[in-house]
C-alpha positions in Angstrom: 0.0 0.0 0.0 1.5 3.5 -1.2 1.6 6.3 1.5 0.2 10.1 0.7 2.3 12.9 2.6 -0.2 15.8 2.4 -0.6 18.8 4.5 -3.2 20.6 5.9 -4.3 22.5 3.5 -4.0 19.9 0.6 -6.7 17.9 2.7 -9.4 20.8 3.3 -8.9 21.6 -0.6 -9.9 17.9 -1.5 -12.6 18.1 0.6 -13.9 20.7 -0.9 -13.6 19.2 -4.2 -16.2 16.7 -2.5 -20.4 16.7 -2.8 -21.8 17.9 -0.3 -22.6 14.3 1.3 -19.3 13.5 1.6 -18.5 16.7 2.8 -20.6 16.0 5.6 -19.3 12.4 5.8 -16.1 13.7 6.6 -17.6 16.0 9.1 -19.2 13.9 11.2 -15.9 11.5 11.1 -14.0 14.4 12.6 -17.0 15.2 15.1 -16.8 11.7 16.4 -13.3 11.8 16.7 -13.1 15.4 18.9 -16.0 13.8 20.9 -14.1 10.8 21.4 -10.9 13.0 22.9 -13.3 15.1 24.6 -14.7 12.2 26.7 -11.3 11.0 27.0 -10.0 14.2 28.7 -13.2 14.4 31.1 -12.7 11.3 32.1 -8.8 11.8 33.4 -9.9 15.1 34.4 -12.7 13.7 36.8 -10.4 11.1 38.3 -7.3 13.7 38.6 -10.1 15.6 40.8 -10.7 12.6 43.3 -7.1 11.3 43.4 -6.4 15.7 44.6 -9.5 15.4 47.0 -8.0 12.3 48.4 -5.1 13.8 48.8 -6.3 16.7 50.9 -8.2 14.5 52.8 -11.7 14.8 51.2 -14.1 12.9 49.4 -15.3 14.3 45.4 -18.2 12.6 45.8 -19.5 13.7 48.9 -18.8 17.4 47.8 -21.1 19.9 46.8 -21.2 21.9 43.9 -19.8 25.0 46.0 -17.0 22.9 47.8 -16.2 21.3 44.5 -15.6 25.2 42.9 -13.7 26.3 46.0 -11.4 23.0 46.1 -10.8 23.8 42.3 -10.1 27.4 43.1 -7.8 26.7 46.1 -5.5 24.2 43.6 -5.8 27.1 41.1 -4.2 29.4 43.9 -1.9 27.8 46.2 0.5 29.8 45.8 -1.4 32.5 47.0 -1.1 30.9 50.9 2.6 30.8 50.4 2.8 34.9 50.4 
């Protein structure tokens, strides 16, 4: 099987080139694939967040909304407490 080597801009002006289905095709390809790494980064996000709770002593889960946003702040800030 042969190989391409095309840049950016070589790809969006094929696509282009394409109907208007197949436009879309590629479209939702794309979609799926940034919702994909979307749900991937939420995901290590969320446990990064309990693992740093855990760490300080506290639960995620039993947080409230409010505690969650100052816990979040606090991490955002520490250095703040050092001055």
């Amino acid at each position: 099987m042969v190989t391409l080597t095309l840049s950016a801009e070589q790809v969006i002006q094929l696509v282009k080139q394409l109907p208007p289905k197949d436009k879309q095709t590629v479209l939702d390809a794309l979609s799926m694939e940034r919702n994909l790494w979307w749900d991937t980064m939420l995901e290590q996000g969320e446990k990064k967040m309990h693992q740093l709770a855990r760490e300080g002593g506290l639960s995620w889960d039993q947080m409230d909304e409010q505690a969650r946003l100052d816990f979040v702040d606090n991490l955002f800030h520490e250095d703040r407490d050092a001055t």
